[in-house]
Backbone as CSV, one residue per row, in Angstrom:
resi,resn,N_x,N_y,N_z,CA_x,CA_y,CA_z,C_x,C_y,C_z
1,UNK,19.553,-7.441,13.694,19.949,-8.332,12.612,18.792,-9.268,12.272
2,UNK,18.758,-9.332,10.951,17.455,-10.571,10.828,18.194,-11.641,10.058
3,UNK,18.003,-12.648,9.854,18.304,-14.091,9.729,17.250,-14.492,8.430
4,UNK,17.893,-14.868,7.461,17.174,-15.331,5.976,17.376,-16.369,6.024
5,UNK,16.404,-18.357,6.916,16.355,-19.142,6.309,16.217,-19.245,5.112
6,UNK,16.776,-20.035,4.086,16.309,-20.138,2.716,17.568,-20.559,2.136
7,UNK,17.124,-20.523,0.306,18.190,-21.090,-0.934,17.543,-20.110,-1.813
8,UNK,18.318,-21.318,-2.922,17.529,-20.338,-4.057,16.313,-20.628,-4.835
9,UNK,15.450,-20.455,-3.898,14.228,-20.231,-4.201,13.294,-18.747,-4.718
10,UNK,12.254,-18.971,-5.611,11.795,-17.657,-5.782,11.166,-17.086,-4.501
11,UNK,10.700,-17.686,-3.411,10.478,-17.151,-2.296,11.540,-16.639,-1.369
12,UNK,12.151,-17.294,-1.346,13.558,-16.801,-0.661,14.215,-15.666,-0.852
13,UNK,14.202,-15.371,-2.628,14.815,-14.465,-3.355,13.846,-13.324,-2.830
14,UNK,12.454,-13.546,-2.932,12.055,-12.277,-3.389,12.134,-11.833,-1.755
15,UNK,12.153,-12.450,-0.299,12.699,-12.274,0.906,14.119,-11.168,0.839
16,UNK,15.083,-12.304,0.474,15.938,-11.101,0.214,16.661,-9.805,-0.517
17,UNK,15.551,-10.024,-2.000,15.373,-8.383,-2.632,14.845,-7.600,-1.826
18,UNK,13.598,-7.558,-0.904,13.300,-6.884,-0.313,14.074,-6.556,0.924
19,UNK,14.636,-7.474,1.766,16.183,-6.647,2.610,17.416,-6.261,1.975
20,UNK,17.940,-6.218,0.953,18.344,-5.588,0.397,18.106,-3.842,-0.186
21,UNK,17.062,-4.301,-1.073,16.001,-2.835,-1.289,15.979,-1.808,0.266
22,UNK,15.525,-2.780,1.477,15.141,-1.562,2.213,16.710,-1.268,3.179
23,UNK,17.412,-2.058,2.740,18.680,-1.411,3.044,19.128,-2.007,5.087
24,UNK,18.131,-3.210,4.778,18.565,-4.189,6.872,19.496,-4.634,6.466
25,UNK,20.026,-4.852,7.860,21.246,-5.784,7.990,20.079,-7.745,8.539
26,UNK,21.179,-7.929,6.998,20.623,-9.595,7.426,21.993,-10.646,7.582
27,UNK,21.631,-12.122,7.690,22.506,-12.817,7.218,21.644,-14.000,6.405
28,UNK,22.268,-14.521,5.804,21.256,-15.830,5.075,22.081,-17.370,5.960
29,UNK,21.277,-18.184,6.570,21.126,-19.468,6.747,20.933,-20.010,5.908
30,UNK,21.482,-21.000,4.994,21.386,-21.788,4.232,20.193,-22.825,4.188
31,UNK,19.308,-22.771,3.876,17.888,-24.113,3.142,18.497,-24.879,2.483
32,UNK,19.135,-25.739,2.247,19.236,-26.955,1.340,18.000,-27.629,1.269
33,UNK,17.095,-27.538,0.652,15.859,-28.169,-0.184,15.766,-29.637,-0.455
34,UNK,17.582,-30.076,-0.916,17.576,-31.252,-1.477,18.018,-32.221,-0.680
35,UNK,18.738,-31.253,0.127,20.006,-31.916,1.160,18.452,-33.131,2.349
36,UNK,17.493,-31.953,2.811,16.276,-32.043,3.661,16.449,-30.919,4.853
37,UNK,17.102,-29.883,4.349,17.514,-29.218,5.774,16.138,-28.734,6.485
38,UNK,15.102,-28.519,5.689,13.410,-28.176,5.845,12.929,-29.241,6.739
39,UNK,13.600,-29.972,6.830,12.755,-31.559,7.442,13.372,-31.319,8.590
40,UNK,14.710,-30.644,9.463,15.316,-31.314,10.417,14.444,-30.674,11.569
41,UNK,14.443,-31.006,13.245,14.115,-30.545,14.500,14.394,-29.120,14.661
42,UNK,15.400,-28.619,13.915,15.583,-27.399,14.505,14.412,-26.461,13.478
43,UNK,14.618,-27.019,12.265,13.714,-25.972,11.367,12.512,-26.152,11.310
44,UNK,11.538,-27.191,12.067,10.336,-27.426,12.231,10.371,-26.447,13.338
45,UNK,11.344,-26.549,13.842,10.860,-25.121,15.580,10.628,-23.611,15.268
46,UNK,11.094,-23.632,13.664,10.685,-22.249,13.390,9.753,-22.226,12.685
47,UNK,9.421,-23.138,11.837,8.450,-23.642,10.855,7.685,-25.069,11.128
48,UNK,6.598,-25.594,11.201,6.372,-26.727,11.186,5.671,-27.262,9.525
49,UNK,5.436,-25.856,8.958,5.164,-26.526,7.807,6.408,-27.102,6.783
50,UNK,7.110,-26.939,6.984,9.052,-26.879,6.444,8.928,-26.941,5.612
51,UNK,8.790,-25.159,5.096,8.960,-24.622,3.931,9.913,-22.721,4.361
52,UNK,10.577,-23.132,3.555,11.288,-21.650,3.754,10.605,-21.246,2.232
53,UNK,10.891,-19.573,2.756,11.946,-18.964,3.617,11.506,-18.857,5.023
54,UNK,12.209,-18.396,6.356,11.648,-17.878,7.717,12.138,-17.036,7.704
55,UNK,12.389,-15.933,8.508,12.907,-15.009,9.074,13.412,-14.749,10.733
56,UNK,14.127,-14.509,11.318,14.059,-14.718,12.519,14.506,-13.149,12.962
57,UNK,14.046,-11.946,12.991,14.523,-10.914,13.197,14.548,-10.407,14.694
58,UNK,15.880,-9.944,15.638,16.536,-9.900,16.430,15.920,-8.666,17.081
59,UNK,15.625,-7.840,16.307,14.651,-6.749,16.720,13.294,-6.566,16.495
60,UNK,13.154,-7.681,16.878,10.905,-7.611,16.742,10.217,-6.592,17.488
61,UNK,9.174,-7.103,17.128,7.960,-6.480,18.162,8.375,-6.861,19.204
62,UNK,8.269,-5.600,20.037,8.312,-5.840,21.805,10.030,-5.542,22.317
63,UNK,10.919,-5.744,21.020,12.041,-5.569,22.168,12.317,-4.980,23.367
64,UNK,13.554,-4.895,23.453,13.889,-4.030,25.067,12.866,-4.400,26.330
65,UNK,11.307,-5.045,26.004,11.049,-5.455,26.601,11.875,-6.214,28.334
66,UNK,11.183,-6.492,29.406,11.747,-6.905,30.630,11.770,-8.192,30.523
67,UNK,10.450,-8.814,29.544,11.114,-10.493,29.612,12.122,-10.626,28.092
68,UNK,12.318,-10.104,27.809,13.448,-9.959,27.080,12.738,-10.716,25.723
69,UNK,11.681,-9.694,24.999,10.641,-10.244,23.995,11.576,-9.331,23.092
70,UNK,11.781,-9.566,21.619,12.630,-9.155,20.795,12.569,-10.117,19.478
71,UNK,12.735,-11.035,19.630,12.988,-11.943,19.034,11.802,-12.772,18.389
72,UNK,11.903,-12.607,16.807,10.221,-12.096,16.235,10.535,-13.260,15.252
73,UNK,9.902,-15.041,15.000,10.123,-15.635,14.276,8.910,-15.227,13.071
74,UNK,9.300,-15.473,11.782,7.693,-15.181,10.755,8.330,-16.090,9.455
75,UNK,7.135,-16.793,8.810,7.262,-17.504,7.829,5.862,-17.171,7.241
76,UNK,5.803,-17.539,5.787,5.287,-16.771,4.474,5.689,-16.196,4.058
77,UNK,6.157,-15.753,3.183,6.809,-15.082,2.452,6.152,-13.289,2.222
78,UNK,4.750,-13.944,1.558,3.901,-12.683,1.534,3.796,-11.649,2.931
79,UNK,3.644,-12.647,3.978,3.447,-11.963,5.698,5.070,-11.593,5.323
80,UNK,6.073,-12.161,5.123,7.028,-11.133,5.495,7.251,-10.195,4.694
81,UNK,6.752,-10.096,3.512,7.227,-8.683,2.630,6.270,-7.742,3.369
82,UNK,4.981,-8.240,3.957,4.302,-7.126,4.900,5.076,-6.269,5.539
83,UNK,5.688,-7.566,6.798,6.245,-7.205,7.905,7.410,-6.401,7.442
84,UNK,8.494,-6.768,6.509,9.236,-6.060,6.247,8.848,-4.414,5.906
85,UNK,7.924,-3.916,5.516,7.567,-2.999,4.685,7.087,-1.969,5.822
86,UNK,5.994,-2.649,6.599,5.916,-1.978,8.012,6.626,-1.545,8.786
87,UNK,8.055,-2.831,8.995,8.620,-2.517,10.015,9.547,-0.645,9.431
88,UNK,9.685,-1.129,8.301,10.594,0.219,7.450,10.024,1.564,6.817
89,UNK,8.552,1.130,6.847,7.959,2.277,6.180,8.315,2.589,4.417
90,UNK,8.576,1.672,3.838,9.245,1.445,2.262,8.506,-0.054,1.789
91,UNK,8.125,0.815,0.510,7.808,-0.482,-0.068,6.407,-0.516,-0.553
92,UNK,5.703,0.091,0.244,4.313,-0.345,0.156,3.536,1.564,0.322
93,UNK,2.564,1.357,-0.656,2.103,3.270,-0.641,1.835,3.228,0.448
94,UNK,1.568,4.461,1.197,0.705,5.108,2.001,-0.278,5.596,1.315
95,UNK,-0.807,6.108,0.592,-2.128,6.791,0.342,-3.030,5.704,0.075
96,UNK,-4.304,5.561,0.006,-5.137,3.894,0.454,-5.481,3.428,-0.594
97,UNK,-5.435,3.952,-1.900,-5.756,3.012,-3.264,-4.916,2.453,-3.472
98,UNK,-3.421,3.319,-3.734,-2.241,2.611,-3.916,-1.929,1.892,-2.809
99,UNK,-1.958,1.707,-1.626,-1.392,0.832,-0.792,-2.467,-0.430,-1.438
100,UNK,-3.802,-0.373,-1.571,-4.668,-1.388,-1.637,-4.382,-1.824,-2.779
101,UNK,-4.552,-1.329,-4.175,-3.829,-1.948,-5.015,-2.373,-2.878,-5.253
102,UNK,-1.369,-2.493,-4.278,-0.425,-2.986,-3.867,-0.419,-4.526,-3.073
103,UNK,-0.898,-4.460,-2.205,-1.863,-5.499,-1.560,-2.794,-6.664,-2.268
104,UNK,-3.503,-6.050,-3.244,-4.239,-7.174,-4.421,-2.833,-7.574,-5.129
105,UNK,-2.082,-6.860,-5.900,-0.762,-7.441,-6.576,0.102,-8.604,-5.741
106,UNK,0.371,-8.053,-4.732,0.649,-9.364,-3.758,-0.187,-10.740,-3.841
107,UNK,-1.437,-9.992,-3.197,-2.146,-11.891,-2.654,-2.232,-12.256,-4.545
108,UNK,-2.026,-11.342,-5.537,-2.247,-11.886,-6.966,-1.215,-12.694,-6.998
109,UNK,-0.132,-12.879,-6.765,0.975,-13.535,-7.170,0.969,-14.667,-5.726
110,UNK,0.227,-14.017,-4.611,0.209,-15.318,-3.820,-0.461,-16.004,-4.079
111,UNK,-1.477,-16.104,-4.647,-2.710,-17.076,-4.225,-2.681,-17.589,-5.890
112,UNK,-1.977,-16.756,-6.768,-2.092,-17.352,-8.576,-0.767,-17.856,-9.236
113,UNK,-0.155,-16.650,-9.147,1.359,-17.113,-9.873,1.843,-18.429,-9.183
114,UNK,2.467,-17.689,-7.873,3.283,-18.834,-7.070,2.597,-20.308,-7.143
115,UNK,1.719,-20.319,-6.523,1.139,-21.908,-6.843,1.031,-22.512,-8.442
116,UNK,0.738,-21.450,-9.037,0.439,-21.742,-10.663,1.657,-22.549,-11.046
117,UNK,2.654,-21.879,-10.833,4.153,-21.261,-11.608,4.538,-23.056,-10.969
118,UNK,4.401,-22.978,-9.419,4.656,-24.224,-8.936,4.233,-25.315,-9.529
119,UNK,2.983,-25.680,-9.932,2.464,-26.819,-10.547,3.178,-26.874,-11.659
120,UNK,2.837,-26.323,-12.518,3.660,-25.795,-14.147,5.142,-26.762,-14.088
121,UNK,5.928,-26.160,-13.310,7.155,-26.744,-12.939,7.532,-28.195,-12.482
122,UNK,6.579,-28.443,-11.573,6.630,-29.743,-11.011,5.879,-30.691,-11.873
123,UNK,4.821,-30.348,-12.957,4.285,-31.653,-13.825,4.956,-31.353,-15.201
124,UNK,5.911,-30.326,-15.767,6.567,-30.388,-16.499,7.888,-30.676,-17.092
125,UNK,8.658,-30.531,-15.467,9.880,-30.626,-15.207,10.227,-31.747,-14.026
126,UNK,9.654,-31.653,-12.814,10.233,-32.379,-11.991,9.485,-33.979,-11.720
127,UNK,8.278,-34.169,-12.254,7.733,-35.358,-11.944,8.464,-36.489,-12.984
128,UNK,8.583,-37.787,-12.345,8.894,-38.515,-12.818,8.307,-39.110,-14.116
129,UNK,6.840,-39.343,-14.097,5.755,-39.737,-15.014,5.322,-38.445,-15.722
130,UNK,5.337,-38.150,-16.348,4.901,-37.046,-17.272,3.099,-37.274,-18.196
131,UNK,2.320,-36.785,-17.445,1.165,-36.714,-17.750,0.645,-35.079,-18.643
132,UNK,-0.229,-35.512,-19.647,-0.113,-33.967,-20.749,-1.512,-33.523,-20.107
133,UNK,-2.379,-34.153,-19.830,-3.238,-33.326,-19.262,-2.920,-32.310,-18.310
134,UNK,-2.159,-32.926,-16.769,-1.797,-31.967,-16.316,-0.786,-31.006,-16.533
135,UNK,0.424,-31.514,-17.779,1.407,-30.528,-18.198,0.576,-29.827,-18.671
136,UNK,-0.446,-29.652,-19.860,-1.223,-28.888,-20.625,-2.081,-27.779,-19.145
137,UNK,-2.760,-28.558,-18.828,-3.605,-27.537,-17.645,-2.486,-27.013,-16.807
138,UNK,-1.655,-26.526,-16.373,-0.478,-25.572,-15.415,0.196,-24.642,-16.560
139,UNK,0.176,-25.137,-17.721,1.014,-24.967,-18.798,0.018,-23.338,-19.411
140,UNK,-1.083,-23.617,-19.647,-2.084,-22.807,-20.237,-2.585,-21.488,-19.120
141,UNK,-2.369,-22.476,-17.945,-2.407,-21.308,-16.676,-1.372,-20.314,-16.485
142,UNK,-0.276,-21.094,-16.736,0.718,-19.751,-16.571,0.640,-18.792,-17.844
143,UNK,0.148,-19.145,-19.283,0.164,-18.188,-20.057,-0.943,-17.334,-19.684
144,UNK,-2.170,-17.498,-18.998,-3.233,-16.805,-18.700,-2.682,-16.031,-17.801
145,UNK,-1.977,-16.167,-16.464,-1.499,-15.338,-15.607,-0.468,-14.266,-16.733
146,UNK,0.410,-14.796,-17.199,1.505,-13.818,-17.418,0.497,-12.780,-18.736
147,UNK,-0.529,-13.328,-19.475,-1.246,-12.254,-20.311,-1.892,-11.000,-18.981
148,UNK,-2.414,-11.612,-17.591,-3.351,-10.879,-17.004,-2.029,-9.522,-16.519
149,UNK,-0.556,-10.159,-15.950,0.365,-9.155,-15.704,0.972,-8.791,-17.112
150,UNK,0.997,-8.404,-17.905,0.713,-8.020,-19.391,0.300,-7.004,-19.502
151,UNK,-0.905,-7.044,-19.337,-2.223,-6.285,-19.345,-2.583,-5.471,-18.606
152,UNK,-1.815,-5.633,-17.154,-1.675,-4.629,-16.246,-0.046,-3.812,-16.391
153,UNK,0.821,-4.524,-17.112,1.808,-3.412,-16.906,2.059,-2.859,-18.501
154,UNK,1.330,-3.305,-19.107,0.780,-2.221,-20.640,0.425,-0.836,-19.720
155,UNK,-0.477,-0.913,-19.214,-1.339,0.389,-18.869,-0.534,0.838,-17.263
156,UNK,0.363,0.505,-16.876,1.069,0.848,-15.490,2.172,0.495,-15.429
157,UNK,3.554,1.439,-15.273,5.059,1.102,-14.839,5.167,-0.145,-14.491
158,UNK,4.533,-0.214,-12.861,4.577,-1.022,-11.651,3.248,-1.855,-11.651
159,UNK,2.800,-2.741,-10.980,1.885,-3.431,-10.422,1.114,-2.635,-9.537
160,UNK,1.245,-1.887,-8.749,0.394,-0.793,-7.892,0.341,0.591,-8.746
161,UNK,1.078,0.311,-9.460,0.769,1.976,-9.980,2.502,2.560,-10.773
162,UNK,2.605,4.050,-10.183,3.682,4.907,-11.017,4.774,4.213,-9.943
163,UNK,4.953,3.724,-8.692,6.300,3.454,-8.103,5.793,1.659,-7.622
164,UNK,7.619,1.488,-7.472,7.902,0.347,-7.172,7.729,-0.242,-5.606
165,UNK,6.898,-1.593,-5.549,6.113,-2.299,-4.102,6.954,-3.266,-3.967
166,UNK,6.298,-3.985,-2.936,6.509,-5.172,-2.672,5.838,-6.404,-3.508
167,UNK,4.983,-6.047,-4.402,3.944,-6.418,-4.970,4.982,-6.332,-6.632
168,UNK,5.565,-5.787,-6.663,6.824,-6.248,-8.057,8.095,-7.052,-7.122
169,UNK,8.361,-7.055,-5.812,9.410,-7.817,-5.506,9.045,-9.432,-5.365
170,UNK,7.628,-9.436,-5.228,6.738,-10.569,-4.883,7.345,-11.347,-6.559
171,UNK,6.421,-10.615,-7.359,6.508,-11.315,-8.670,7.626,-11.626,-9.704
172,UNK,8.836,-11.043,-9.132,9.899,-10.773,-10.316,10.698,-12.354,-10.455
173,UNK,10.380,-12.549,-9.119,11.615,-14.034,-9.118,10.941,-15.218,-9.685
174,UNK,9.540,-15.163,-9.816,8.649,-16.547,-10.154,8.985,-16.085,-11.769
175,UNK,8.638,-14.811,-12.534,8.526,-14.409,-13.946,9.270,-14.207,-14.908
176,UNK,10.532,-14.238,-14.341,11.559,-13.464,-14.680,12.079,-14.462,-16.214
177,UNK,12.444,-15.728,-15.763,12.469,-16.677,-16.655,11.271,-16.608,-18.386
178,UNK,10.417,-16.755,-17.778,8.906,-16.453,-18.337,9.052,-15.957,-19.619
179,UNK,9.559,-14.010,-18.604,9.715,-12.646,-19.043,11.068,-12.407,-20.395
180,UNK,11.961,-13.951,-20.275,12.801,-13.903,-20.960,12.523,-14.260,-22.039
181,UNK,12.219,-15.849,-21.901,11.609,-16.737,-23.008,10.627,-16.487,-23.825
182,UNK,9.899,-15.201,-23.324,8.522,-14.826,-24.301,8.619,-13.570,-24.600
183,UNK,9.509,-12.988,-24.441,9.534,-11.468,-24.129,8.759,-10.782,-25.447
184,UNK,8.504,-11.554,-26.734,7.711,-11.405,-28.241,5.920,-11.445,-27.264
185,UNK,5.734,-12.246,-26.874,4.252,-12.720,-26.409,4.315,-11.531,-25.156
186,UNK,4.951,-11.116,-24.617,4.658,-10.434,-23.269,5.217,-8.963,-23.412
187,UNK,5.413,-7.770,-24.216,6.397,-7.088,-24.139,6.583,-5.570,-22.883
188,UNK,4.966,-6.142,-22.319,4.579,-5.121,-21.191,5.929,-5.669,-19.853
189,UNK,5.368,-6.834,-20.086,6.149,-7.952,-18.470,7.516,-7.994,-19.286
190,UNK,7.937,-7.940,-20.316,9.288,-7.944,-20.773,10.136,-6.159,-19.984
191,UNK,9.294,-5.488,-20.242,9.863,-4.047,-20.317,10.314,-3.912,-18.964
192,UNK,9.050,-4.076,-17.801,8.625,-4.320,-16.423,9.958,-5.277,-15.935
193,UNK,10.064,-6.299,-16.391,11.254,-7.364,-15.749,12.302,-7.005,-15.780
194,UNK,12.705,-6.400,-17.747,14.333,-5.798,-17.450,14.296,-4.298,-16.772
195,UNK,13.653,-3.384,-16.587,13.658,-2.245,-15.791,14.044,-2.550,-13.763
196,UNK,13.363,-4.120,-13.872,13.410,-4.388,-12.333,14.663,-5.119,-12.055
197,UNK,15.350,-6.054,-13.290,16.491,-7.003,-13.156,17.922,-5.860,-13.065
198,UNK,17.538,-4.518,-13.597,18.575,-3.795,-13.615,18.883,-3.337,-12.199
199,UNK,18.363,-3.055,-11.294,18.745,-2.295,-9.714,19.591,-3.020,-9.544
200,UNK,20.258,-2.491,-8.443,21.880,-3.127,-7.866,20.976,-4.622,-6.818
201,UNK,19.855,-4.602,-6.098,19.818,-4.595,-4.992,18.890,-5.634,-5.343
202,UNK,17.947,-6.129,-6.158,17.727,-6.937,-7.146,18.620,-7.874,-7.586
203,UNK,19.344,-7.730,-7.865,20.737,-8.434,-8.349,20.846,-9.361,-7.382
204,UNK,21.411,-8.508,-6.194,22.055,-8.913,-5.006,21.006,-9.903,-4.223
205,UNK,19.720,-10.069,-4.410,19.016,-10.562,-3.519,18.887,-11.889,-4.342
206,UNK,18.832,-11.840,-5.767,18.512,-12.988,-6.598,20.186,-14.099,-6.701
207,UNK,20.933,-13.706,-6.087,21.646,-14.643,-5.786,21.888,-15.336,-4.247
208,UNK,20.800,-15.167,-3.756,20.657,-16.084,-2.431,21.020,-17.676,-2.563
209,UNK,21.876,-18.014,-2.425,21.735,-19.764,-2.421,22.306,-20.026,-3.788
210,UNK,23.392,-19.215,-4.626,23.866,-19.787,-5.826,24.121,-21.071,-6.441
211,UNK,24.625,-21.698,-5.000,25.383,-23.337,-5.468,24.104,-24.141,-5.823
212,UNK,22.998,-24.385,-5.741,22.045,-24.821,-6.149,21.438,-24.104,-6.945
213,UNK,21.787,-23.439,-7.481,20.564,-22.791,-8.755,20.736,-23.483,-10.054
214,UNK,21.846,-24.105,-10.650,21.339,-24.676,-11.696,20.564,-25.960,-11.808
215,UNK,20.891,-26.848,-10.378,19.772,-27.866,-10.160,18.221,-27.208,-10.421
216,UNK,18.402,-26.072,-9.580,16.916,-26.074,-9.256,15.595,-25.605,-10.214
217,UNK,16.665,-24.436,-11.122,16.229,-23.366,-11.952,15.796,-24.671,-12.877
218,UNK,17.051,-25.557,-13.479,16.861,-26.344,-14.342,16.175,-27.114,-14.587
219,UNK,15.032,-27.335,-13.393,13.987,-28.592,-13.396,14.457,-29.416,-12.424
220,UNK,15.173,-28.904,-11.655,15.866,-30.368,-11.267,15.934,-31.719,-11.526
221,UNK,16.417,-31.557,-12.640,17.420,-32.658,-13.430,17.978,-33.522,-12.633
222,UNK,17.766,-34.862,-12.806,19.036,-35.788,-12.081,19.041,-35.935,-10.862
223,UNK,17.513,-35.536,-10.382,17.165,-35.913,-9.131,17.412,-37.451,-8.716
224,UNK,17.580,-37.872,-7.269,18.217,-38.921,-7.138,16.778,-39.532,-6.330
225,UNK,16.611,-41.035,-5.794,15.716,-41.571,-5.114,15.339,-40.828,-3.680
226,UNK,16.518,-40.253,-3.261,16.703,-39.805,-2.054,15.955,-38.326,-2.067
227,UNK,16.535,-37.886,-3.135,15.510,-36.038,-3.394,14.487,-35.982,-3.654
228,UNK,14.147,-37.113,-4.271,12.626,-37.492,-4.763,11.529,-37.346,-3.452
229,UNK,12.366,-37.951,-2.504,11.702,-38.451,-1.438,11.471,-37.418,0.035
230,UNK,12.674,-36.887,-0.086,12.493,-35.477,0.268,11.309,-34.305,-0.131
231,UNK,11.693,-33.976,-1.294,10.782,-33.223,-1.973,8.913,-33.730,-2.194
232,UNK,8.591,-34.840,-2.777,7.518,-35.150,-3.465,7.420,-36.469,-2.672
233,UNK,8.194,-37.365,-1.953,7.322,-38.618,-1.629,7.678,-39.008,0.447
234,UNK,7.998,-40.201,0.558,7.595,-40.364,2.115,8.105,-39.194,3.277
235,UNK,9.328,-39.058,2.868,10.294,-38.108,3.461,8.845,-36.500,4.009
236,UNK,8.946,-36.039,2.782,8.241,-34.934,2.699,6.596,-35.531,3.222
237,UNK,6.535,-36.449,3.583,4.791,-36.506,3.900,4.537,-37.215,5.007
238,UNK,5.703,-37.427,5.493,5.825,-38.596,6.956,5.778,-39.706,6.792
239,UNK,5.714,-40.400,5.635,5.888,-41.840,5.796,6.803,-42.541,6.076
């Protein structure tokens, strides 16, 4: 059994499209984000950076082992769509361009979208003071990212190629919104999003953590002194 810290987050989500997709038995632990459940003693013991999602899977590396090693904690999101993919043999090519291409699509959405997508959000939506320089600079970045996945799924089904990775489960939950609102400006990432929003298993993973999704999706609106503080000020930074 593996264990889905998390909410509804696009990291979380795209965690549990991919156990879904490869067909594990999980359960989801609830992340409350707002509540501070990221902040408490127990979830620093799995995480000290306290950020979900984690994973805590029951059958790790080493089970059956004599000291009774089994029990496999992992946080990142990206390391776990790895781990997931390895542990199942799904998900990710075997033949070495496509696996490698697969692999660049990933750290692309790790190291660009996700952080991008993040800023974008947080100086457009969630900060209190609203500054246009930085709304404008996150703002112009995400249209540059979503032209560059554009441009790659004009000329390719998928992000790695003719079949579906981990490297489209990575990206669907940050874009998807995006993919709606522009679908005139984007019609490669339009085609790509509703072809991927249609699977059963997709579905099922993007409702991780429902009771908070319209806070969260929405900008989180109506944040209180207390969430503030959690999220963006002492709470979240140790003061």
């Amino acid at each position: 059994m593996i264990t889905l810290y998390g909410g509804p987050t696009p990291n979380a989500r795209k965690v549990a499209i991919a156990l879904e997709e490869m067909g594990l038995a999980w359960r989801l632990e609830p992340i409350d984000i707002l509540a501070g459940d990221q902040l408490t003693p127990e979830f620093l013991a799995l995480n000290p950076n306290n950020k979900s999602p984690v994973i805590v899977d029951d059958d790790g590396p080493g089970s059956g082992g004599p000291d009774g090693a089994g029990r496999f904690v992992l946080n990142e999101s990206g390391a776990i769509l790895l781990y997931l993919a390895e542990k199942t043999g799904r998900l990710v090519p075997a033949e070495p361009r496509a696996r490698a291409l697969c692999h660049q699509w990933l750290m692309f959405q790790m190291s660009g979208v996700g952080p991008m997508f993040g800023q974008n959000a947080h100086f457009s939506s969630y900060a209190k003071d609203k500054h246009p320089y930085s709304i404008d600079r996150y703002a112009n970045e995400v249209s540059r990212l979503l032209r560059v996945l554009d441009g790659r799924l004009a000329a390719s089904r998928f992000l790695a190629g003719d079949d579906y990775t981990i490297a489209d489960i990575a990206t669907y939950p940050y874009t998807l919104r995006q993919a709606q609102a522009r679908h005139a400006d984007f019609p490669a990432l339009a085609r790509w999003s509703d072809e991927i929003g249609a699977r059963p298993a997709v579905q099922r993973g993007m409702e991780v953590g429902p009771a908070r999704r319209e806070t969260i999706e929405g900008g989180l609106s109506g944040l209180s002194d207390d969430q503030r503080s959690i999220l963006f000020g002492d709470r979240q930074y140790g003061g």
